[in-house]
N, C-alpha and C positions, 0 to 999 in steps of 0.2 A: 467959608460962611457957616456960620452956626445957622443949624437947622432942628429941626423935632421930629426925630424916629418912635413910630408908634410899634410895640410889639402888641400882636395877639393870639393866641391860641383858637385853632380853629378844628371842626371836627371833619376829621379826612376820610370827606366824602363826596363823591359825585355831583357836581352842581354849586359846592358852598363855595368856594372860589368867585366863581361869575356869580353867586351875589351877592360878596362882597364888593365883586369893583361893579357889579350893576349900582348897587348902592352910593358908590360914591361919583361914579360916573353921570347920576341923574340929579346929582346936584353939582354938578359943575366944578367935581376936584379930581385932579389929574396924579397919578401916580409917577413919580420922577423915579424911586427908586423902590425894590421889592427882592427880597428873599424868602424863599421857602424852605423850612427843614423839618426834618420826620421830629417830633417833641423829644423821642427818644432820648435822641443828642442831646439835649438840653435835659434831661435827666440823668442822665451820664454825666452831664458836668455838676449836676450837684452830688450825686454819690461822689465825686473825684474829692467836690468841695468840702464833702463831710468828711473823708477819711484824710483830710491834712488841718482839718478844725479841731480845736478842743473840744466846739461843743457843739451841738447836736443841732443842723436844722430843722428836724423835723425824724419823728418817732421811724425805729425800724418796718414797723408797720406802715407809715404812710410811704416811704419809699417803695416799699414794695407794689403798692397800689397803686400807685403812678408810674412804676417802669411797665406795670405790668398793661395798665390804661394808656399810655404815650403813644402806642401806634395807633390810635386810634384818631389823634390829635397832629394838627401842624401848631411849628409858632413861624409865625408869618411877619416880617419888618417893615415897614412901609418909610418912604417920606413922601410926602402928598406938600401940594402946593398951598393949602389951606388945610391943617395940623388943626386947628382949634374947630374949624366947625366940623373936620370928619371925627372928632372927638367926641363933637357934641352928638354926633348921629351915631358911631360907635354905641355908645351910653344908653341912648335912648332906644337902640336895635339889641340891647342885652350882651353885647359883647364883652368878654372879658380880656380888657389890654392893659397894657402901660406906655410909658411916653419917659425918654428923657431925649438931652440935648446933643448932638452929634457935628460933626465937620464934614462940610461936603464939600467936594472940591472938583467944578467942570473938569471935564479933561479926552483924552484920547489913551489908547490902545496900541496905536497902530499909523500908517503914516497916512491911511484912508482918511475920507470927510466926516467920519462914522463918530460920533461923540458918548461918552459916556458919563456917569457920577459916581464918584469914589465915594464913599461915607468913610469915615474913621469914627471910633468911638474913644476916642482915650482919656484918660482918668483927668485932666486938667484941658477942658474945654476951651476956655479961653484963652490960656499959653498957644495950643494947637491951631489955633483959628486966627490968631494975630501971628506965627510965624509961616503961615501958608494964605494970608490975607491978598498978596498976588497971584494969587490962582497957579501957584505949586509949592 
């Protein structure tokens, strides 16, 4: 199933967590899937992605000011049951995210009753989504 994963950067601290999902929790949107990671990481992958570009994401100067600001930050993934209105409150609560389209796929782990959600993200959305359209 194509779904809509929202990333956002969030500042890692005590408390901003629970209100984010107090936030979405009081208006009646459910969090099906979630990842957290130190922003670090995800500035590492852009220094990776500048040293195998030709050209420049962004000034030597600004890399350094974001590796050096990134632990202070999470980016956080969500897929939420209703994508467009936690967007809309995203927006209007000053958060800074983004959103593209992802493959989710019910499933299990294990041979318990314990269910889980795969997300993939791969480059041709809708190839991925009609060859896993039976739920593998």
């Amino acid at each position: 199933m194509i779904r809509i994963e929202i990333s956002l950067f969030m500042k890692n601290v005590p408390g901003e967590l629970g209100r984010l999902t107090e936030l979405l929790g009081s208006n009646d949107i459910n969090i099906d899937a979630i990842t957290i990671q130190d922003a670090s990481a995800y500035v590492q992958n852009l220094f990776e992605a500048r040293g195998k570009s030709l050209k420049r994401l962004a000034s030597s100067a600004s890399y350094s000011s974001m590796r050096r600001d990134s632990a202070d930050f999470a980016l956080i993934r969500l897929v939420v049951d209703k994508p467009d209105t936690a967007m809309n409150l995203l927006k209007a609560n000053d958060y800074l995210f983004d959103s593209n389209e992802v493959v989710t796929i019910d499933g299990s782990v294990s041979d318990s009753d314990g269910r889980c959600l795969f997300v993939f993200c791969p480059e041709d959305v809708a190839s991925a989504a009609a060859i896993f359209k039976d739920g593998y």
